[in-house]
N, CA, C and O atoms as a GROMACS GRO file, in nm:
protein
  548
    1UNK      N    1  -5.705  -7.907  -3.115
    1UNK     CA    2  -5.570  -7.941  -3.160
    1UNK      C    3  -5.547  -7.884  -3.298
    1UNK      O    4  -5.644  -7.894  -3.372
    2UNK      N    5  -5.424  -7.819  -3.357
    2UNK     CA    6  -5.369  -7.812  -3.455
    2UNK      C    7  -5.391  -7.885  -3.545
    2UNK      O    8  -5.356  -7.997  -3.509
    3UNK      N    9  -5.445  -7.887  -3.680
    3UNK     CA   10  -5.398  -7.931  -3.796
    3UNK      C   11  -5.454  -7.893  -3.949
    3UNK      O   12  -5.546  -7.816  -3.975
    4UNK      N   13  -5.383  -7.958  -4.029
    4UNK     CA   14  -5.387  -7.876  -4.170
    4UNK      C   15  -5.569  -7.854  -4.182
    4UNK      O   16  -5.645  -7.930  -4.122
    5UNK      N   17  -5.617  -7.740  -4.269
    5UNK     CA   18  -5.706  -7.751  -4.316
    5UNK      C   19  -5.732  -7.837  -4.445
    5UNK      O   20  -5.828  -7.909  -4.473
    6UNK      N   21  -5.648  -7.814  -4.495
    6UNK     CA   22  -5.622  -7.919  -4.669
    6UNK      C   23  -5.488  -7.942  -4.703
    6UNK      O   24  -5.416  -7.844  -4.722
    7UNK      N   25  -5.440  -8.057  -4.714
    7UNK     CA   26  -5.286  -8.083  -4.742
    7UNK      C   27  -5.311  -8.143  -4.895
    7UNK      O   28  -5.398  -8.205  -4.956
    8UNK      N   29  -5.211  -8.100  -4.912
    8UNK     CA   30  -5.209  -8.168  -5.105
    8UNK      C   31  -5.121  -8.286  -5.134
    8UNK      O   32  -5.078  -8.316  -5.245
    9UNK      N   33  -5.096  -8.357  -5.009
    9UNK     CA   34  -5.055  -8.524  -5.026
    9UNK      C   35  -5.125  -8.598  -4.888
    9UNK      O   36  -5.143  -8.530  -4.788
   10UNK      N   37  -5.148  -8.685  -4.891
   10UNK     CA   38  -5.254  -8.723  -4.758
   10UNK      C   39  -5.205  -8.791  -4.694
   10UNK      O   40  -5.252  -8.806  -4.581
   11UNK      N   41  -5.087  -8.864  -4.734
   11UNK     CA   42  -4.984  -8.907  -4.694
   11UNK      C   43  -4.820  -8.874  -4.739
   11UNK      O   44  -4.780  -8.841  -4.851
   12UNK      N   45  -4.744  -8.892  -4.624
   12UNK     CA   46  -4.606  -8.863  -4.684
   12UNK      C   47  -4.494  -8.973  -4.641
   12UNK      O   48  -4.519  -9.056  -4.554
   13UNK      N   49  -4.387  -8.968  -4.699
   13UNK     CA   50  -4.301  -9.053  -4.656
   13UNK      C   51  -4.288  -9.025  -4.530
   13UNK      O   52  -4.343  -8.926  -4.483
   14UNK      N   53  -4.184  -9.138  -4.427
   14UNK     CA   54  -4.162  -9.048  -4.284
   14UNK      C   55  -4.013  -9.000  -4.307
   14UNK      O   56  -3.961  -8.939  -4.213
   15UNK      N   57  -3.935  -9.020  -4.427
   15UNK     CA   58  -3.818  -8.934  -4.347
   15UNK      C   59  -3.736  -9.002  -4.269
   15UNK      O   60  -3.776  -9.102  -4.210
   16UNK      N   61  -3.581  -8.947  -4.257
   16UNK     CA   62  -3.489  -9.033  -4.150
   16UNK      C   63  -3.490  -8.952  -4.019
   16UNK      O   64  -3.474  -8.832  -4.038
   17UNK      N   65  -3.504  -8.989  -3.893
   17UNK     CA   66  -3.536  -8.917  -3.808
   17UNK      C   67  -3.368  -8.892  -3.771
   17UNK      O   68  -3.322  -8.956  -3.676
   18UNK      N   69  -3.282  -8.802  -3.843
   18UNK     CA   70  -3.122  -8.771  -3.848
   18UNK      C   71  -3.109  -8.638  -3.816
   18UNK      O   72  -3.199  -8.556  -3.804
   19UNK      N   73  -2.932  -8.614  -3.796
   19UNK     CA   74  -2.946  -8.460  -3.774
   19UNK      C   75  -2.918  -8.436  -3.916
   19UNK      O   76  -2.852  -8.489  -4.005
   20UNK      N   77  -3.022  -8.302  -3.899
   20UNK     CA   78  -3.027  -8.200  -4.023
   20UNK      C   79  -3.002  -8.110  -4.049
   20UNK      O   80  -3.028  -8.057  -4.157
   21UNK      N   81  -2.932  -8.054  -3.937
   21UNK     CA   82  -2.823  -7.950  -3.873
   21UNK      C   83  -2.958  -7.851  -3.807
   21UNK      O   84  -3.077  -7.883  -3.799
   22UNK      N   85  -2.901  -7.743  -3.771
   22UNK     CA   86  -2.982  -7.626  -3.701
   22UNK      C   87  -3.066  -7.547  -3.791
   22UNK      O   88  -3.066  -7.551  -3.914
   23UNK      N   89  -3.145  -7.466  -3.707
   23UNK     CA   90  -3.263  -7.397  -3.749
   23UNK      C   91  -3.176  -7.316  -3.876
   23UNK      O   92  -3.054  -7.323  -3.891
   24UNK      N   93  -3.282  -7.228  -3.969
   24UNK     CA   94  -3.235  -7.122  -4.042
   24UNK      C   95  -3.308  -7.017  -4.016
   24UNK      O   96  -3.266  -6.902  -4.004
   25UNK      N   97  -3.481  -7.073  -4.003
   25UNK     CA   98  -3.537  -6.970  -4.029
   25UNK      C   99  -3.630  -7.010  -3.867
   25UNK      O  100  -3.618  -7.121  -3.815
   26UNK      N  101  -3.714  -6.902  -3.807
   26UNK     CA  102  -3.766  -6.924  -3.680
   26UNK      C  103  -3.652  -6.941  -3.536
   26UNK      O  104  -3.683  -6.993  -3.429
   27UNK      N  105  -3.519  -6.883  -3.571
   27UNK     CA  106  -3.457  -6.923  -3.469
   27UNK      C  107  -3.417  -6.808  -3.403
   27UNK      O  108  -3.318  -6.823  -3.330
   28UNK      N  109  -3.466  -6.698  -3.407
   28UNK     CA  110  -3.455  -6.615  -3.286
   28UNK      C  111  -3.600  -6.534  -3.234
   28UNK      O  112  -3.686  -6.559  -3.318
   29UNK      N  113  -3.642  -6.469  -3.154
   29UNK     CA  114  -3.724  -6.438  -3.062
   29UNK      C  115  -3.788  -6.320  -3.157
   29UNK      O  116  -3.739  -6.208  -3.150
   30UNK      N  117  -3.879  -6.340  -3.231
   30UNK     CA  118  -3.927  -6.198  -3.283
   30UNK      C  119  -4.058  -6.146  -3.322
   30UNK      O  120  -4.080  -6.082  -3.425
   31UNK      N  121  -4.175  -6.189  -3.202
   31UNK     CA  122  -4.297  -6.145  -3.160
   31UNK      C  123  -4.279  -6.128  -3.006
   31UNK      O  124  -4.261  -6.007  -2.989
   32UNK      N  125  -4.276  -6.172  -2.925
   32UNK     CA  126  -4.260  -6.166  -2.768
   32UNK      C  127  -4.167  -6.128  -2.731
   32UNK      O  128  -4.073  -6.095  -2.804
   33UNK      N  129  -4.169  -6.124  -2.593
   33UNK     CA  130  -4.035  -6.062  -2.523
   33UNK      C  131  -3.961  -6.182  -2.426
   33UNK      O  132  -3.860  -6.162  -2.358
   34UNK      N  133  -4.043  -6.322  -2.436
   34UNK     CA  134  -3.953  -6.439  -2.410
   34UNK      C  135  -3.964  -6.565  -2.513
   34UNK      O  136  -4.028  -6.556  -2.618
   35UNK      N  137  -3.898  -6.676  -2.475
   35UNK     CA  138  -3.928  -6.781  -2.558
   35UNK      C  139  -3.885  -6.896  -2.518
   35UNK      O  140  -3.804  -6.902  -2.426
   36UNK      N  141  -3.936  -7.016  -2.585
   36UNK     CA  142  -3.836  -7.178  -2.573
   36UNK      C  143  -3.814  -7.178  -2.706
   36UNK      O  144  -3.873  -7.146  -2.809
   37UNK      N  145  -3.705  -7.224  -2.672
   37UNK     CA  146  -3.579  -7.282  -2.803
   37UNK      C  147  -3.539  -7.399  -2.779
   37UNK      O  148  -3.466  -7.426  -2.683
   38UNK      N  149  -3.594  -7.508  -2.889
   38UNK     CA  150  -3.538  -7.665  -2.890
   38UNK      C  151  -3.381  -7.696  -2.898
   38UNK      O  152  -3.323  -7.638  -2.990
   39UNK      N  153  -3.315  -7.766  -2.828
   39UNK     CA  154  -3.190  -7.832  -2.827
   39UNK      C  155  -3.180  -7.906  -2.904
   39UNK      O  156  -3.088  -7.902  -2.986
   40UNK      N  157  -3.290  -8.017  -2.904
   40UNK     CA  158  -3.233  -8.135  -3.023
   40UNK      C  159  -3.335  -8.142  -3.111
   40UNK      O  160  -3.447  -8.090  -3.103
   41UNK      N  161  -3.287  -8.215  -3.199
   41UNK     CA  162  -3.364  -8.283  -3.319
   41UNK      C  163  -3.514  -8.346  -3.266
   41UNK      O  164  -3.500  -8.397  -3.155
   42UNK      N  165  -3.664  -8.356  -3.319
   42UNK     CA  166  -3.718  -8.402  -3.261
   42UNK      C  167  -3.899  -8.390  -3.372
   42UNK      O  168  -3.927  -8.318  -3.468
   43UNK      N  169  -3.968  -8.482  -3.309
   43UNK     CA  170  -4.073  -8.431  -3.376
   43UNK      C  171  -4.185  -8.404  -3.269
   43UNK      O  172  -4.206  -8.495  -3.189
   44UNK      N  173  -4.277  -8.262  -3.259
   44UNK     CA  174  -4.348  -8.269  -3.187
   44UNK      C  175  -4.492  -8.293  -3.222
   44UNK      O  176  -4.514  -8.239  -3.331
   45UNK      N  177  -4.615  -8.361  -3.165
   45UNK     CA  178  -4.756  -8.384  -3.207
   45UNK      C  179  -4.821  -8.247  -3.193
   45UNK      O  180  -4.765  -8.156  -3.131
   46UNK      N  181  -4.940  -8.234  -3.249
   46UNK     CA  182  -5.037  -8.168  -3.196
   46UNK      C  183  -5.080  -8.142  -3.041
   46UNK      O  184  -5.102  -8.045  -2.968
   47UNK      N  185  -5.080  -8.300  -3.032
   47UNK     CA  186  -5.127  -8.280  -2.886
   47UNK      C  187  -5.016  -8.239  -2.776
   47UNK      O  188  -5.077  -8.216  -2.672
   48UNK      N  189  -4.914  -8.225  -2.763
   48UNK     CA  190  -4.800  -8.161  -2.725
   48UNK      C  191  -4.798  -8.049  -2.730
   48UNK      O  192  -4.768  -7.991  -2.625
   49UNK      N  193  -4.827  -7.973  -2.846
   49UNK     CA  194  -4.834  -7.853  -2.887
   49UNK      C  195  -4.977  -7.789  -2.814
   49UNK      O  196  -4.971  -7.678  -2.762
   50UNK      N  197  -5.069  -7.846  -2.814
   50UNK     CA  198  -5.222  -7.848  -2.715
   50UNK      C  199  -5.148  -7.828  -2.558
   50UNK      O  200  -5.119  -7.719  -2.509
   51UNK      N  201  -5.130  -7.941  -2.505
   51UNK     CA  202  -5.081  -7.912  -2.375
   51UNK      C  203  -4.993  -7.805  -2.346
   51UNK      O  204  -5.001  -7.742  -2.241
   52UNK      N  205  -4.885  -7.775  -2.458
   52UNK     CA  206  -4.768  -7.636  -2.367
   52UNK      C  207  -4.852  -7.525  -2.410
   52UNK      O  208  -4.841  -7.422  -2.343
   53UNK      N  209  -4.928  -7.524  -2.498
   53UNK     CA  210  -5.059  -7.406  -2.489
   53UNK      C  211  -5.099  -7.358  -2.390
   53UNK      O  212  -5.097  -7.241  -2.352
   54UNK      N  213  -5.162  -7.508  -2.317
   54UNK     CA  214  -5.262  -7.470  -2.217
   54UNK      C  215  -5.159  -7.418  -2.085
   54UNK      O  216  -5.203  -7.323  -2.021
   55UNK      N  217  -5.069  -7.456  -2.056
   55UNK     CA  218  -4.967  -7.457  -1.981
   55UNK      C  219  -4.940  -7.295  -1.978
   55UNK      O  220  -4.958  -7.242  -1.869
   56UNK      N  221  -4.903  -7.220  -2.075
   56UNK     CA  222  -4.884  -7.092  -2.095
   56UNK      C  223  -4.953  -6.999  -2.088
   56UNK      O  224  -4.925  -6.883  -2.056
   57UNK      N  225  -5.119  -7.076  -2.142
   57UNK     CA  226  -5.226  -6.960  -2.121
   57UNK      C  227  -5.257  -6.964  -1.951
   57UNK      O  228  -5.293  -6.857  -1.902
   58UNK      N  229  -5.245  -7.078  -1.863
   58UNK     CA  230  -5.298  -7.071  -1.772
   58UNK      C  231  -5.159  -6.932  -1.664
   58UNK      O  232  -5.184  -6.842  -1.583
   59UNK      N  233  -5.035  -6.980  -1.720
   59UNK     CA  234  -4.962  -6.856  -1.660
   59UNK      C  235  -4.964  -6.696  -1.686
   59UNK      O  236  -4.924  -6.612  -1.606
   60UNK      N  237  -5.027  -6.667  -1.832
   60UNK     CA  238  -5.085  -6.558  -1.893
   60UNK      C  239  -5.165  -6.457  -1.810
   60UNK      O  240  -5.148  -6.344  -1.764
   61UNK      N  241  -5.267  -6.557  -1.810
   61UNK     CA  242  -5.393  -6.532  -1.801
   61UNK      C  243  -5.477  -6.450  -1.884
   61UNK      O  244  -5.546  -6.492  -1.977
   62UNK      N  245  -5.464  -6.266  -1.824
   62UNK     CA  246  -5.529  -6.183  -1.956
   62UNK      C  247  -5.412  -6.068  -1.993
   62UNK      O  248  -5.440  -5.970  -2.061
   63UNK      N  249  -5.286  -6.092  -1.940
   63UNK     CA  250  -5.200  -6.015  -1.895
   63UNK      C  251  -5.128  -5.992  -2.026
   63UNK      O  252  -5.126  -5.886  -2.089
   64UNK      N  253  -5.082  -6.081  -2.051
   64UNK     CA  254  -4.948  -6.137  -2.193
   64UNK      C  255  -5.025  -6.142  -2.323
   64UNK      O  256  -5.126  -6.081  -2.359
   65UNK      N  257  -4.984  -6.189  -2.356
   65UNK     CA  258  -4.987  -6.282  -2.519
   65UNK      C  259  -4.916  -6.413  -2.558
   65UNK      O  260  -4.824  -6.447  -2.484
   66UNK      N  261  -4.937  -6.466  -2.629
   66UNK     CA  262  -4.877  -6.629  -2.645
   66UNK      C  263  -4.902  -6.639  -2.810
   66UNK      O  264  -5.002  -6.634  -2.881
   67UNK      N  265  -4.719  -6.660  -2.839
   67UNK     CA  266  -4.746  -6.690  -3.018
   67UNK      C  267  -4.729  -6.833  -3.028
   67UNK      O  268  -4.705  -6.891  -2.923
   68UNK      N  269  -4.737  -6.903  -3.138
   68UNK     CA  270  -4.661  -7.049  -3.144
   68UNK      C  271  -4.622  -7.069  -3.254
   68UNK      O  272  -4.697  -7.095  -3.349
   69UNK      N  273  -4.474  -7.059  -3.263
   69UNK     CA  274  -4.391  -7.060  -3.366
   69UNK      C  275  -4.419  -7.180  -3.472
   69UNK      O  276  -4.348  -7.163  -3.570
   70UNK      N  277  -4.488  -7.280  -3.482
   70UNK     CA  278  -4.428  -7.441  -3.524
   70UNK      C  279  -4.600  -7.499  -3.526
   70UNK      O  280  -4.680  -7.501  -3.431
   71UNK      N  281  -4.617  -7.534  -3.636
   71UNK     CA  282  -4.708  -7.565  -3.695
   71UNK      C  283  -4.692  -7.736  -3.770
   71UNK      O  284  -4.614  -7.778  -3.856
   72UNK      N  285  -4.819  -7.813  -3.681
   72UNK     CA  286  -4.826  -7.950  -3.709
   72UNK      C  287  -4.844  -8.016  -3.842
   72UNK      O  288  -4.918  -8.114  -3.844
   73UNK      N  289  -4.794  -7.983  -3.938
   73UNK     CA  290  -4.812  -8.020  -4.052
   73UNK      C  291  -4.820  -8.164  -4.146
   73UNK      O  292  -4.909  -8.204  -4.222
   74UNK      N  293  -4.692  -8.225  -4.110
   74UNK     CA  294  -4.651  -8.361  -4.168
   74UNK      C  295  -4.773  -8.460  -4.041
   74UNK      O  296  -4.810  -8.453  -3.923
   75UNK      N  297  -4.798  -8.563  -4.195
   75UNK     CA  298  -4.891  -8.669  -4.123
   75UNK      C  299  -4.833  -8.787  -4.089
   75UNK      O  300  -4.739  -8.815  -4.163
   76UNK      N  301  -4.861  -8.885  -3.984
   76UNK     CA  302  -4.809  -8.986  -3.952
   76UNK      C  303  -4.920  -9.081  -3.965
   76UNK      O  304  -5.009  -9.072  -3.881
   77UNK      N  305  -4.927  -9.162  -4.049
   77UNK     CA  306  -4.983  -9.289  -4.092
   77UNK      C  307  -4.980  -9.406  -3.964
   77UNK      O  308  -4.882  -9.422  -3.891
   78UNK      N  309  -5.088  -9.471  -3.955
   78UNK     CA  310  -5.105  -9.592  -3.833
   78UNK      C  311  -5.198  -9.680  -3.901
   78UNK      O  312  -5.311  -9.641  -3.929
   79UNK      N  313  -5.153  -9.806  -3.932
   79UNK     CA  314  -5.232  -9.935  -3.936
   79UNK      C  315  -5.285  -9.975  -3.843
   79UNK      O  316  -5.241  -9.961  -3.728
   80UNK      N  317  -5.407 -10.043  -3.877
   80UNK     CA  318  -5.527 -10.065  -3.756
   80UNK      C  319  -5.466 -10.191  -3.668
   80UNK      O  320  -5.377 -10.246  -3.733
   81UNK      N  321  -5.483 -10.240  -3.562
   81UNK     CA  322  -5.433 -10.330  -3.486
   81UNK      C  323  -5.502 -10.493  -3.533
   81UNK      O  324  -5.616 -10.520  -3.573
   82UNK      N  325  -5.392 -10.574  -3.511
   82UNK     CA  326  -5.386 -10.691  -3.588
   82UNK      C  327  -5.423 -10.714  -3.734
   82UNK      O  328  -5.477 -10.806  -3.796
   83UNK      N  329  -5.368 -10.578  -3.769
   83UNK     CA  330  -5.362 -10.635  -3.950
   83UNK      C  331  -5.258 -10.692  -3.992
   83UNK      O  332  -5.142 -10.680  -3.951
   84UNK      N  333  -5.310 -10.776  -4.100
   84UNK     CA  334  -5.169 -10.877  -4.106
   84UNK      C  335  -5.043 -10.782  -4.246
   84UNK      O  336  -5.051 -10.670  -4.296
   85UNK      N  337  -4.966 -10.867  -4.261
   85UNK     CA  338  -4.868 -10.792  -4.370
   85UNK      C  339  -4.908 -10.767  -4.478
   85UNK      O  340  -4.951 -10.861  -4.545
   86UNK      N  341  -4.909 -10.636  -4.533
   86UNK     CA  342  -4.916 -10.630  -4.689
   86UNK      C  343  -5.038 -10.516  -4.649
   86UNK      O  344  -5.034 -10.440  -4.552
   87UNK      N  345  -5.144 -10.523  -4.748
   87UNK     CA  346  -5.221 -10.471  -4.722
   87UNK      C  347  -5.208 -10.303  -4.728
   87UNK      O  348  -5.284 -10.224  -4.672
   88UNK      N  349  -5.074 -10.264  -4.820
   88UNK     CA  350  -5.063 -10.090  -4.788
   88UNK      C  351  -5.000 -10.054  -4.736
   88UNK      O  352  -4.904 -10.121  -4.697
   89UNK      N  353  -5.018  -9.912  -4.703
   89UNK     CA  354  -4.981  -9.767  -4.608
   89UNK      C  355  -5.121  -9.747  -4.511
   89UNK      O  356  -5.236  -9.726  -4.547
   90UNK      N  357  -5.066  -9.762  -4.379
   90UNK     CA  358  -5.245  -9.728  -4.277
   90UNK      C  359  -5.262  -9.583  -4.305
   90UNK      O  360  -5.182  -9.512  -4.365
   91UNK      N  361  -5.393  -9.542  -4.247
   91UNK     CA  362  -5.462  -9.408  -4.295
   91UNK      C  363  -5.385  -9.339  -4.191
   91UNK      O  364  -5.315  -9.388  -4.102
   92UNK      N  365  -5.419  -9.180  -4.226
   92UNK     CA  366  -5.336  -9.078  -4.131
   92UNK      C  367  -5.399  -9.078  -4.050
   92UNK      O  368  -5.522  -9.085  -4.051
   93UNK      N  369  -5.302  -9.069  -3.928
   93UNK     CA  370  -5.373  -9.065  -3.765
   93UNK      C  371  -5.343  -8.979  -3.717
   93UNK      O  372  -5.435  -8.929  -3.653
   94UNK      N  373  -5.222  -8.910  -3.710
   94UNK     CA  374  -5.211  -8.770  -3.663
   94UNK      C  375  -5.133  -8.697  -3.711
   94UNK      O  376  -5.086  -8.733  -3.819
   95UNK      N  377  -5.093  -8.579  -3.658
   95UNK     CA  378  -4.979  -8.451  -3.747
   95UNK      C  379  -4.862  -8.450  -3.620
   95UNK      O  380  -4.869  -8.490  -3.504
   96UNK      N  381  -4.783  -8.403  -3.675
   96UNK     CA  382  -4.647  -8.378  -3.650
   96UNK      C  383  -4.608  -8.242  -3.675
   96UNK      O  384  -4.686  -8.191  -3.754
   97UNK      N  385  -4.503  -8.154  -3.633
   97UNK     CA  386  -4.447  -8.002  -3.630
   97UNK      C  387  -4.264  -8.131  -3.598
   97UNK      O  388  -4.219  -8.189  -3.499
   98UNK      N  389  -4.217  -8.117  -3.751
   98UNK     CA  390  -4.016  -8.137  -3.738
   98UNK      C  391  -3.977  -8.075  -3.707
   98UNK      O  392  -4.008  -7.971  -3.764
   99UNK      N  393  -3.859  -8.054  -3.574
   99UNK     CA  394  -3.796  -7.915  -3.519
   99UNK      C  395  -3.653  -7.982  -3.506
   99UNK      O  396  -3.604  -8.092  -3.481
  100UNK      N  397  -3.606  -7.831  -3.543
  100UNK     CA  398  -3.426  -7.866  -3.539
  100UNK      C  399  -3.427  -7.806  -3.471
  100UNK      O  400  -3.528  -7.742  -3.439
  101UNK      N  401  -3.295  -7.796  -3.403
  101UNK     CA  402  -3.193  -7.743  -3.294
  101UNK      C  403  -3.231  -7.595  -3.339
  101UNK      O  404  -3.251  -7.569  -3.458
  102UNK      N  405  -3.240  -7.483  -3.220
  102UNK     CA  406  -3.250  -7.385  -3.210
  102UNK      C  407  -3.360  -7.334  -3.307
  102UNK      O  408  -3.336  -7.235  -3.376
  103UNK      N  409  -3.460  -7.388  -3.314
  103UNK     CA  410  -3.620  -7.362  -3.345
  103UNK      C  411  -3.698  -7.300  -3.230
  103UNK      O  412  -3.751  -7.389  -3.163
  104UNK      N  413  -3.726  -7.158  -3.177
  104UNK     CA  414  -3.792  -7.115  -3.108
  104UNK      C  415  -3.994  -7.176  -3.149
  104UNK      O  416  -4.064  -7.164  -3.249
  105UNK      N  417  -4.015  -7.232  -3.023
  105UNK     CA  418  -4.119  -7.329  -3.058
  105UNK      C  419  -4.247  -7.209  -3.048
  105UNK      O  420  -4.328  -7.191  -3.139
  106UNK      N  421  -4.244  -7.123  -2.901
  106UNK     CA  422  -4.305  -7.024  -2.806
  106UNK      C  423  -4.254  -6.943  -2.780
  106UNK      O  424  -4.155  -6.934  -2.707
  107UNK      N  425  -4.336  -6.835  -2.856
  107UNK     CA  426  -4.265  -6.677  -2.805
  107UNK      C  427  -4.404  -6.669  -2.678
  107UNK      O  428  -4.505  -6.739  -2.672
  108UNK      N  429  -4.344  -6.528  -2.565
  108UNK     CA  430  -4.446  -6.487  -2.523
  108UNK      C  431  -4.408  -6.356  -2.421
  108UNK      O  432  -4.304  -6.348  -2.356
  109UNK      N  433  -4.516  -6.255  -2.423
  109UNK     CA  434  -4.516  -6.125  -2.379
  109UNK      C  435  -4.599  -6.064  -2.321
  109UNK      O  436  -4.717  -6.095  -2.333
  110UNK      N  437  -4.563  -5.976  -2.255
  110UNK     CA  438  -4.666  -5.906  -2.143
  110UNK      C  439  -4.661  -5.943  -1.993
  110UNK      O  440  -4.741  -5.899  -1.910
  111UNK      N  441  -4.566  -6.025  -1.966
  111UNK     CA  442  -4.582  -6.052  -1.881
  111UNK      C  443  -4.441  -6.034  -1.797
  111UNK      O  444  -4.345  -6.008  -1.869
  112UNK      N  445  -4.405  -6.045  -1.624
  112UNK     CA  446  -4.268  -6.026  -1.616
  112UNK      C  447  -4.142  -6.169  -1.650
  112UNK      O  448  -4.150  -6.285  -1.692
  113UNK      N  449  -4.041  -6.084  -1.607
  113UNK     CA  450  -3.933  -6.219  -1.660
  113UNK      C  451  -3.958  -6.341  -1.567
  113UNK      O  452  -4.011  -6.436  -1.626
  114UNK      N  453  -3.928  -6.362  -1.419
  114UNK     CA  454  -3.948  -6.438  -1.360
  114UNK      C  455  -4.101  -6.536  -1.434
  114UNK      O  456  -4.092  -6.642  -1.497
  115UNK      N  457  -4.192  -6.485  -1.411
  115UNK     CA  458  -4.308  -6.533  -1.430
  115UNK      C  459  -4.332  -6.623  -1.597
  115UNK      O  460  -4.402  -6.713  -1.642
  116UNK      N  461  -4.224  -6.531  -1.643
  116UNK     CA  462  -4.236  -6.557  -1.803
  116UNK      C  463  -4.142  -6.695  -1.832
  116UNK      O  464  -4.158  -6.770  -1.928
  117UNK      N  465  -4.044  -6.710  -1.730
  117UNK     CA  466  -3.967  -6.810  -1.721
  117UNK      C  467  -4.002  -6.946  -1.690
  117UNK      O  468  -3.971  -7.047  -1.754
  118UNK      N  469  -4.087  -6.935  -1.557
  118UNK     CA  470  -4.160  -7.033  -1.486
  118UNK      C  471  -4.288  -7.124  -1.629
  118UNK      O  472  -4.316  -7.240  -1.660
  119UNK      N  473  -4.315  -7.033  -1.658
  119UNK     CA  474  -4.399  -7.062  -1.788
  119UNK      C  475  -4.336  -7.157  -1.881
  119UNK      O  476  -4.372  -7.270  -1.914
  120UNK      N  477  -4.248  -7.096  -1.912
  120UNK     CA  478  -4.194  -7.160  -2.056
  120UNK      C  479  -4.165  -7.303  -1.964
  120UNK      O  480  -4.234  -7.403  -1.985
  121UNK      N  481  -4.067  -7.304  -1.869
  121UNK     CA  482  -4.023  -7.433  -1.780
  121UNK      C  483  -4.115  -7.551  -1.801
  121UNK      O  484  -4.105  -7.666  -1.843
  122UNK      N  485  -4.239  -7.443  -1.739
  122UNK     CA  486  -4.345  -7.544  -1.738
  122UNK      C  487  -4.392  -7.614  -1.874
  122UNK      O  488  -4.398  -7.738  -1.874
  123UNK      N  489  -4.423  -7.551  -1.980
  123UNK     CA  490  -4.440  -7.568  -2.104
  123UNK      C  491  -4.304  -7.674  -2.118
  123UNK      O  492  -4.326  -7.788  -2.078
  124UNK      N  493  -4.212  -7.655  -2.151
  124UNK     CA  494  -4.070  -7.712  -2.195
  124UNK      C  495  -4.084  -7.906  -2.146
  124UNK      O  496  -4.039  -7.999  -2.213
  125UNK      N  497  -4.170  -7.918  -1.999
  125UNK     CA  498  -4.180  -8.061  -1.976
  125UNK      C  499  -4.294  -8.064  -2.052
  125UNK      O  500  -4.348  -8.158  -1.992
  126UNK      N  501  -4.375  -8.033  -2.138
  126UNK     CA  502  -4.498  -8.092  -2.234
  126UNK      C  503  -4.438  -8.154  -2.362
  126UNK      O  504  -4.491  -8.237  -2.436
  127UNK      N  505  -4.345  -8.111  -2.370
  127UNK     CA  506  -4.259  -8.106  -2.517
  127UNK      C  507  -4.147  -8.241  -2.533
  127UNK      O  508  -4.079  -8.267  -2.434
  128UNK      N  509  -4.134  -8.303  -2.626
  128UNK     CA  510  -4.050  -8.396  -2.627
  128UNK      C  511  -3.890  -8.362  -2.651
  128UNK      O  512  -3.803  -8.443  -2.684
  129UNK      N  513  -3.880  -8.262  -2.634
  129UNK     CA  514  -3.727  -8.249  -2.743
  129UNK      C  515  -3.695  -8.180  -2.593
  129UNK      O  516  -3.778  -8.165  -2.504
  130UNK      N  517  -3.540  -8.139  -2.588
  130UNK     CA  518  -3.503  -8.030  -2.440
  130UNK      C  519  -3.512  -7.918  -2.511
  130UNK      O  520  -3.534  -7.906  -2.631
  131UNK      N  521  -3.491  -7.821  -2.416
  131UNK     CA  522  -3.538  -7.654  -2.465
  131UNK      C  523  -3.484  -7.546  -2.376
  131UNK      O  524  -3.475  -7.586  -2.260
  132UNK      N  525  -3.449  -7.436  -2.392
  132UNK     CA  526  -3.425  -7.376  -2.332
  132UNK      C  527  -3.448  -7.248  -2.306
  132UNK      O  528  -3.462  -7.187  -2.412
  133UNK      N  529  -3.461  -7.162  -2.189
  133UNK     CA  530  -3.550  -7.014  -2.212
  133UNK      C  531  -3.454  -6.927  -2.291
  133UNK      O  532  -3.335  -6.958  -2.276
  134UNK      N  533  -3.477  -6.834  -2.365
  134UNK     CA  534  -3.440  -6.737  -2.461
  134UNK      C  535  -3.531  -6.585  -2.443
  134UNK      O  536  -3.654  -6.578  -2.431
  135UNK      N  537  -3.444  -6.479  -2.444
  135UNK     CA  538  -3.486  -6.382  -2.418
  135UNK      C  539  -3.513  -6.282  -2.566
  135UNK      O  540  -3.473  -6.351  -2.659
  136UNK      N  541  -3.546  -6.194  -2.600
  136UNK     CA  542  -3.517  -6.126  -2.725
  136UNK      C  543  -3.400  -5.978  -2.696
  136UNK      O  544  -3.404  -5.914  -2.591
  137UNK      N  545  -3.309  -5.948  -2.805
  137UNK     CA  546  -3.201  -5.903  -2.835
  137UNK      C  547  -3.221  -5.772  -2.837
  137UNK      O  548  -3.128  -5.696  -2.864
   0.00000   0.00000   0.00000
């Protein structure tokens, strides 16, 4: 799974989970010759990001290539079960990748369109946010 090698806060606030309007940067297709592009606002895990991996390499195979736009960075803090109130901020438990609207998540190439489509599809139900296939220009 994805995550930082060294972050320089170990914890972070979480943030309002609001719209923050659309992508600026990462929002069009420009390593591969297909892609998914997020619809909504959303946060995805590591392990999400693990599964539409595996999902893509298994349609690959040795044929394509597979980039991944979106990198798990921000940590999400979890208190241990039945701790009572007070007591802090719980330790970091896992990472997060924030995606806005029209954030290409997965580029990918080498392979044909049909096939390249079926892929992403498949990938797209690993993912929490909706998405949609995108071609490059």
């Amino acid at each position: 799974m994805l995550l930082p090698k060294k972050v320089l806060h170990r914890k972070w606030h979480k943030g309002r989970r609001r719209m923050l309007g659309v992508a600026t940067r990462a929002n069009s297709v420009a390593f591969g010759e297909y892609g998914i592009k997020s619809l909504d606002h959303g946060w995805i895990s590591s392990r999400q990001i693990e599964a539409a991996r595996r999902v893509l390499t298994r349609y690959v195979r040795k044929g394509g290539k597979i980039w991944i736009r979106v990198f798990p960075d921000k940590p999400i803090t979890k208190k241990g079960n039945e701790t009572p109130m007070g007591g802090g901020k719980g330790s970091p438990d896992h990472y997060i990748a924030v995606i806005k609207p029209g954030t290409v998540m997965f580029e990918i190439g080498g392979i044909p369109g049909d096939q390249a489509k079926e892929a992403m599809r498949m990938a797209g139900f690993k993912i929490g946010v909706r998405t949609k296939f995108v071609k490059k220009y």
